[in-house]
VODRENGU-368667 format. One line per field, with one value per residue: x, y, z of N, C-alpha, C in turn; residue in three letters. Coordinates in nm, 2 decimals, m for minus. Example, Ala and Ser with C-alpha at 12.3 -4.5 7.8 and 13.67 -1.06 7.14 Angstrom:
2
neast (1.32  1.28)
nnorth (m0.57  m0.22)
nup (0.78  0.71)
caeast (1.23  1.37)
canorth (m0.45  m0.11)
caup (0.78  0.71)
ceast (1.32  1.29)
cnorth (m0.33  0.00)
cup (0.78  0.79)
residu (Ala  Ser)
***
This chain:
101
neast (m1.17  m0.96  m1.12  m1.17  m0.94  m0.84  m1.02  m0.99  m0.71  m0.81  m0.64  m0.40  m0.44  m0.57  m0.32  m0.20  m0.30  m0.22  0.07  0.18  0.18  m0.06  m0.06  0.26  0.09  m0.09  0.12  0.24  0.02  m0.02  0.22  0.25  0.05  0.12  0.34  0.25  0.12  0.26  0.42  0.27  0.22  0.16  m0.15  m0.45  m0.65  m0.53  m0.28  m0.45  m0.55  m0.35  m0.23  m0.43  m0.42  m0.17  m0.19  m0.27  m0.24  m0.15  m0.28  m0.29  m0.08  0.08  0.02  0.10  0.34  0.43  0.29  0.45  0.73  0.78  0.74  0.63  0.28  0.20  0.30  0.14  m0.08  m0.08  m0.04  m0.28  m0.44  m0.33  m0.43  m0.71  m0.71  m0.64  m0.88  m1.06  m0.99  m0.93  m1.17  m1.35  m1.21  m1.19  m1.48  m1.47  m1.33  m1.43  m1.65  m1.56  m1.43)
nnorth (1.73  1.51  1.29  1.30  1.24  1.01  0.85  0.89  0.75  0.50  0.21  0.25  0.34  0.07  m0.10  m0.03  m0.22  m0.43  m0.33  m0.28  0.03  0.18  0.10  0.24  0.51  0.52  0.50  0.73  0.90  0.86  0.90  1.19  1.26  1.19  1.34  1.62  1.60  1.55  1.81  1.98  2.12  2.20  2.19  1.98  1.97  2.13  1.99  1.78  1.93  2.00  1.77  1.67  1.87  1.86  1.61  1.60  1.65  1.91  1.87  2.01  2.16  1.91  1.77  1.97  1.96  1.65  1.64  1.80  1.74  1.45  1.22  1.02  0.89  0.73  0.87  1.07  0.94  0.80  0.98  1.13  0.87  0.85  1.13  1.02  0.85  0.96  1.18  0.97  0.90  1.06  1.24  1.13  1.11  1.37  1.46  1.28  1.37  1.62  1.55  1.48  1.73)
nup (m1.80  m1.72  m1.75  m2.02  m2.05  m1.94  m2.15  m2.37  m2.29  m2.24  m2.25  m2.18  m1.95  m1.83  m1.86  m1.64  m1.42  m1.17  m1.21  m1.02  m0.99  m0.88  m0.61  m0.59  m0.63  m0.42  m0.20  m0.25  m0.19  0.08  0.21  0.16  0.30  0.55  0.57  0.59  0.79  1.02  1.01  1.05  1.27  1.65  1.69  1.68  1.47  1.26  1.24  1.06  0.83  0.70  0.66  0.49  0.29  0.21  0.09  m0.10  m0.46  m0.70  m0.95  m1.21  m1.25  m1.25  m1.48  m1.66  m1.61  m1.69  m1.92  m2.09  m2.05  m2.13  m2.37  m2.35  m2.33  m2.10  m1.86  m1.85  m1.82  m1.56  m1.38  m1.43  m1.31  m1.09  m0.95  m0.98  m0.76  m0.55  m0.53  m0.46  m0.22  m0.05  m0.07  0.10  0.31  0.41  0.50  0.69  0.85  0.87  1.01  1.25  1.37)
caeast (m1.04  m0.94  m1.25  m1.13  m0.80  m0.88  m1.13  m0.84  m0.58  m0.85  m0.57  m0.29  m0.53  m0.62  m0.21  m0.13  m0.32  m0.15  0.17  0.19  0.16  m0.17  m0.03  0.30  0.01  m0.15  0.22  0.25  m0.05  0.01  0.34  0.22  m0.04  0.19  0.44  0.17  0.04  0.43  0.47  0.11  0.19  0.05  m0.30  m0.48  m0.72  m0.38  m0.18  m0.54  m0.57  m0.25  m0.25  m0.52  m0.35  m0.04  m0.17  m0.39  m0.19  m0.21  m0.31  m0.30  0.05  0.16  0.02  0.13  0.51  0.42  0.30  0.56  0.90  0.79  0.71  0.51  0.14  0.18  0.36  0.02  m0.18  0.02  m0.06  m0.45  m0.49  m0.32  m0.53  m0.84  m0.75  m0.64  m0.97  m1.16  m0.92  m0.91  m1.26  m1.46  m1.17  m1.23  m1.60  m1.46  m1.27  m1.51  m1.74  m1.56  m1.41)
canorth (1.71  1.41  1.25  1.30  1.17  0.84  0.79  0.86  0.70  0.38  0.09  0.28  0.33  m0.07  m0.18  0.04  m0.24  m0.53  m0.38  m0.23  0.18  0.21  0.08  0.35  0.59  0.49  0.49  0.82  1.02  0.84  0.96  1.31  1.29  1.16  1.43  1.70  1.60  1.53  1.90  2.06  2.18  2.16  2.20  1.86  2.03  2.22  1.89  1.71  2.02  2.01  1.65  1.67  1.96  1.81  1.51  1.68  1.74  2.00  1.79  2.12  2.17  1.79  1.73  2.06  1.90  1.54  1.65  1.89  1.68  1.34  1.23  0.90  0.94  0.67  0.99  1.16  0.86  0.77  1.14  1.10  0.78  0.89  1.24  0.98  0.76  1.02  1.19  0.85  0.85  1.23  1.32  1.02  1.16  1.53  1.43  1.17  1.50  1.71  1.52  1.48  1.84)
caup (m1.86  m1.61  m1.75  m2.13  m2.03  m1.89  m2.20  m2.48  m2.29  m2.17  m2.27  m2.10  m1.79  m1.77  m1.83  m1.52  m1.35  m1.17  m1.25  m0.85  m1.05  m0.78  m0.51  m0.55  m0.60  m0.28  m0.14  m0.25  m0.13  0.24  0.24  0.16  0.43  0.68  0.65  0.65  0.92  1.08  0.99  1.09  1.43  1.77  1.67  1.59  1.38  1.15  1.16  0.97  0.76  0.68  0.62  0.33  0.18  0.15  0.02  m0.25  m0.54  m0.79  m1.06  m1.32  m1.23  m1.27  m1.58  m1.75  m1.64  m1.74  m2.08  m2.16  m2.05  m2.16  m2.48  m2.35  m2.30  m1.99  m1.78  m1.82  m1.78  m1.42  m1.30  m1.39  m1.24  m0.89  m0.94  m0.97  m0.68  m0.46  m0.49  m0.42  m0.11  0.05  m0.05  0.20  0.46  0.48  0.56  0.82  0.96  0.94  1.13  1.39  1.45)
ceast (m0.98  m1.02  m1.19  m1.01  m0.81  m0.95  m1.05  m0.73  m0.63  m0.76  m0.44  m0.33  m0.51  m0.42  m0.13  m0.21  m0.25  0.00  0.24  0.19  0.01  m0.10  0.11  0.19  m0.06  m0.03  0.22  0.15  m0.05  0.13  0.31  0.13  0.07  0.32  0.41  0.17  0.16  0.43  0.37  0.15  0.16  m0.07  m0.36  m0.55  m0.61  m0.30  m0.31  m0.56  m0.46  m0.21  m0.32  m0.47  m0.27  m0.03  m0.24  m0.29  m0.20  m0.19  m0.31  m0.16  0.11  0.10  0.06  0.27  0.50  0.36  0.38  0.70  0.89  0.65  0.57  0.40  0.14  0.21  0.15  m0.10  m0.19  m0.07  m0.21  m0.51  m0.45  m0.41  m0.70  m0.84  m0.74  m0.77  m1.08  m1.12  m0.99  m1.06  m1.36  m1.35  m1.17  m1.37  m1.61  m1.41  m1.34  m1.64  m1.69  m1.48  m1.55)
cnorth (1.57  1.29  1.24  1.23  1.03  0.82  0.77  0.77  0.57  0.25  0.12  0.26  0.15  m0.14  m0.16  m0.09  m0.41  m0.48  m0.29  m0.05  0.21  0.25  0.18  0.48  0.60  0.52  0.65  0.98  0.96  0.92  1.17  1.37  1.27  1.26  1.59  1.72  1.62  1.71  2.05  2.09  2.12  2.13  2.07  1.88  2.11  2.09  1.80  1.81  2.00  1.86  1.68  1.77  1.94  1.66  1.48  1.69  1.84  1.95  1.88  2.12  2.00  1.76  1.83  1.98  1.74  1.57  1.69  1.82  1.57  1.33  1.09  0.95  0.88  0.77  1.02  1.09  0.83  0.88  1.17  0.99  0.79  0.99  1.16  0.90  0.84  1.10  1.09  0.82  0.99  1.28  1.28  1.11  1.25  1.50  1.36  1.29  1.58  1.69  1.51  1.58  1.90)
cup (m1.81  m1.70  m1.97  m2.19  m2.00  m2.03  m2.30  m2.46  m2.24  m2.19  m2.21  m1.99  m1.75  m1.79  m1.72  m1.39  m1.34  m1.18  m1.14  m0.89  m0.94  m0.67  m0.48  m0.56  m0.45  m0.16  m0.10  m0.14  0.02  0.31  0.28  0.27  0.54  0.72  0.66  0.76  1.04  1.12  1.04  1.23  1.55  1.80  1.63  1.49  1.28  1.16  1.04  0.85  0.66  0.56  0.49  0.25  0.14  0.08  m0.11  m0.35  m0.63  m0.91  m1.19  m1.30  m1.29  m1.39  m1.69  m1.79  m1.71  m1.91  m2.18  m2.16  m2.09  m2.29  m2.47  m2.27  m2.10  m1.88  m1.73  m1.76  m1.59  m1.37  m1.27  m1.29  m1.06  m0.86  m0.89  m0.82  m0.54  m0.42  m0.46  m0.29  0.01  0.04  0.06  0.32  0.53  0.52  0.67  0.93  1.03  1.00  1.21  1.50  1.50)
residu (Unk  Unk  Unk  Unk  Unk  Unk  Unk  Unk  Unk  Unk  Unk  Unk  Unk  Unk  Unk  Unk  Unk  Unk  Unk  Unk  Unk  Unk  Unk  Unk  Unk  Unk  Unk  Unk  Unk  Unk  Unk  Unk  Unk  Unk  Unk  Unk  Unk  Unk  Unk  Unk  Unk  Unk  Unk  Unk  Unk  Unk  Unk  Unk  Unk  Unk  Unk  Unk  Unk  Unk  Unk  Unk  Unk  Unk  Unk  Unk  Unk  Unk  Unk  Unk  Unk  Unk  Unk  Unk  Unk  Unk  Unk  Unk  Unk  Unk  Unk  Unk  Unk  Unk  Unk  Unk  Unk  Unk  Unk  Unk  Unk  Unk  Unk  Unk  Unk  Unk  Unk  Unk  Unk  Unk  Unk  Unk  Unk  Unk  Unk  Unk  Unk)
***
């Protein structure tokens, strides 16, 4: 789906670049991690857990609302391109975690 979206919407995808739309994506899923983790407990193992889970989004959920309340495609395009960066972000870091629990 992700994958069908990017390919339809490839000229929305490439004007999101340069125009800093990453870099709040990058903003965003830090933020998300950072108040996970803020929020995760005593445990250092449950504030990291915590962390990646709260900086996961639920990419099924955000594009149901981004399709449904806005009429421009770039909404949906935005939501896939953070969905793609965040997993090029969080998936190398749960393997960095769980090497070293």
């Amino acid at each position: 789906m992700v994958l069908l979206l990017v390919v339809a919407n490839f000229s929305n995808v490439l004007s999101l670049f340069g125009t800093g739309a990453i870099l709040a994506g990058l903003l965003f899923i830090a933020l998300g991690y950072a108040v996970g983790w803020a929020l995760g407990g005593p445990g250092a193992d449950t504030r990291l857990v915590l962390g990646l889970g709260t900086a996961q989004r639920n990419i099924a959920a955000a594009l149901v609302v981004g399709g449904q309340s806005f009429s421009d495609p770039s909404v949906v395009v935005m939501v896939v391109v953070v969905a793609v960066v965040s997993l090029l972000i969080l998936l190398p870091l749960s393997r960095v975690v769980a090497r070293n629990s």
